[in-house]
N, C-alpha and C positions, 0 to 999 in steps of 0.2 A: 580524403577523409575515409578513413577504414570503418568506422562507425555504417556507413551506408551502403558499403558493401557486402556488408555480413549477410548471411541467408535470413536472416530475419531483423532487418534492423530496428533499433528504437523508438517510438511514435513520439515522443520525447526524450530526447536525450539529458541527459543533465549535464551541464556543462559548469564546471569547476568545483572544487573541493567542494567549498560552502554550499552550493544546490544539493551536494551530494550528503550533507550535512544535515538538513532541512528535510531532506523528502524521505532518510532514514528515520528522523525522530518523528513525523509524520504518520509512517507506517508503522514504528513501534508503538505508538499511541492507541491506535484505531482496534488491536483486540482490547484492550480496557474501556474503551468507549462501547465498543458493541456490547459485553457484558453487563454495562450499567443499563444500559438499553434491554437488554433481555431480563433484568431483576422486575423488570415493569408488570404486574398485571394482564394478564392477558395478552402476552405477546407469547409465542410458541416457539422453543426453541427449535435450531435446525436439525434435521437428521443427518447424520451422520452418513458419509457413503461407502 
């Protein structure tokens, strides 16, 4: 498994298309979610680095 040998390997790999499928639209999700989250009232956006 080349996967575990790499200088930094995966702490989760995803293993097959489909996971790879899933945890992309997953992640493309999650800035729209943080946004709606930030529209709230009293929450403080983050600074920028």
């Amino acid at each position: 498994m080349a996967v575990v040998a790499t200088a930094e390997p995966a702490l989760r790999p995803a293993v097959g298309a489909e996971a790879v499928e899933h945890i992309r639209a997953s992640l493309t999700a999650r800035p729209a979610e943080l946004d709606r989250w930030a529209s709230f009232p009293g929450v403080r956006a983050a600074r920028s680095a």
